[in-house]
C-alpha positions as CSV (number, residue, x, y, z in Angstrom):
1,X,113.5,0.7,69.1
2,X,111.1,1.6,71.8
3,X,112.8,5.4,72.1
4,X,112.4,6.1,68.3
5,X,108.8,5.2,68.2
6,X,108.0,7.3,71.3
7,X,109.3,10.3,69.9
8,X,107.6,9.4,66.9
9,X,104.2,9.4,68.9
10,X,105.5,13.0,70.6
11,X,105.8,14.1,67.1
12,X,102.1,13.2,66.1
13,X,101.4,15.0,69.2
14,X,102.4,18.4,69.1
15,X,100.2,21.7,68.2
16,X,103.3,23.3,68.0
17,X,105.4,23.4,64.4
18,X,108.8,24.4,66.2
19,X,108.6,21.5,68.5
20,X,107.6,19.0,65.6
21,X,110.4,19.7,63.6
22,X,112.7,19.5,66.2
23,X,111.8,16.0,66.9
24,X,111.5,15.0,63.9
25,X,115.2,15.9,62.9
26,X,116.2,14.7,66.1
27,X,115.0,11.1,64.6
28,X,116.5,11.8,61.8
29,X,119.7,11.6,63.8
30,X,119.2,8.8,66.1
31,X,117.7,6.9,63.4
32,X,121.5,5.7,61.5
33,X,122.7,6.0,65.1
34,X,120.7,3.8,67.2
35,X,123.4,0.8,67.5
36,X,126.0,3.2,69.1
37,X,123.0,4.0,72.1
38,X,123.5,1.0,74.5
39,X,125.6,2.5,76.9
40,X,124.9,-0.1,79.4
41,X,125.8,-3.1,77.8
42,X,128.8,-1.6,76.5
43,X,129.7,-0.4,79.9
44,X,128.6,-4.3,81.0
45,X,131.1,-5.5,78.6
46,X,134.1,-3.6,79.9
47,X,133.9,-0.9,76.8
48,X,134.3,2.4,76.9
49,X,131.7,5.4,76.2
50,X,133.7,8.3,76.3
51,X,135.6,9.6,73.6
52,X,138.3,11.1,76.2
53,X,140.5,8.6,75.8
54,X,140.5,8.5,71.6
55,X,140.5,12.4,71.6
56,X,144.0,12.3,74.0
57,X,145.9,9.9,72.2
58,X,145.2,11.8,69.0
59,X,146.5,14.9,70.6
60,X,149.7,13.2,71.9
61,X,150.4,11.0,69.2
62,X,149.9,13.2,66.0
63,X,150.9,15.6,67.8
64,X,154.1,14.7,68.9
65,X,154.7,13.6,65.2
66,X,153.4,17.0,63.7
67,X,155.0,18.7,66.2
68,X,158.9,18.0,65.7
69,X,161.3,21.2,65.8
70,X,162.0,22.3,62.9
71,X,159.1,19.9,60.7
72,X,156.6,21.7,58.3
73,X,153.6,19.9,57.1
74,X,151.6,21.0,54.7
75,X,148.1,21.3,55.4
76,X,146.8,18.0,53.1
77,X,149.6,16.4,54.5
78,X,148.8,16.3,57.8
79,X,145.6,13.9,57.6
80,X,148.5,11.6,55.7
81,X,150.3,11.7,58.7
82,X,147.7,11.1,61.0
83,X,146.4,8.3,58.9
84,X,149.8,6.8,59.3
85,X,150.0,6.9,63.0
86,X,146.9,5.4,63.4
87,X,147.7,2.9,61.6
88,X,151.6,2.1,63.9
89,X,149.5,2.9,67.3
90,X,146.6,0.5,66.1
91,X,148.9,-2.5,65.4
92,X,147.6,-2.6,61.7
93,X,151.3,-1.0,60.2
94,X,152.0,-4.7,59.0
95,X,148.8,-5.2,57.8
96,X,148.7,-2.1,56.0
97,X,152.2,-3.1,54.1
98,X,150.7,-6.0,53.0
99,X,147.9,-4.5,51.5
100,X,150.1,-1.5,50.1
101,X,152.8,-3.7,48.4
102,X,150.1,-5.6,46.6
């Protein structure tokens, strides 16, 4: 990628230690990452960006189940639970039975 090898060049390019560190774990991170980067042609294809709408449903959906009056969950528990509803909201529940049962 284009970006990558531009920093890359930066890198090379700095006097200063601070700054060339910096970059370099900045491609460090972008590096794995680069395939989640183009925005525009997922914006092009209708896809969201944002996490917004991933980051509500979790809070309504686990939450509503974690949340019952009178329910205690148990700290392990709770990634259980939220496992589980991911699966019924995600339309995999079936799939997932098959797979569990066998």
């Amino acid at each position: 990628m284009r970006l990558l090898a531009e920093l890359g060049r930066e890198r090379r390019g700095q006097r200063s230690r601070a700054r060339r560190r910096a970059l370099a774990a900045l491609i460090r991170y972008l590096r794995p990452n680069v395939d989640g980067l183009w925005y525009r042609d997922r914006l092009a294809q209708g896809r969201r960006i944002g996490s917004g709408l991933i980051e509500g449903a979790c809070k309504t959906i686990v939450g509503r189940r974690l949340k019952h009056g009178g329910a205690r969950w148990p700290v392990p528990r709770v990634a259980n639970v939220a496992a589980l509803c991911c699966l019924l909201y995600s339309d995999e529940w079936e799939a997932f039975g098959r797979t569990d049962a066998a």
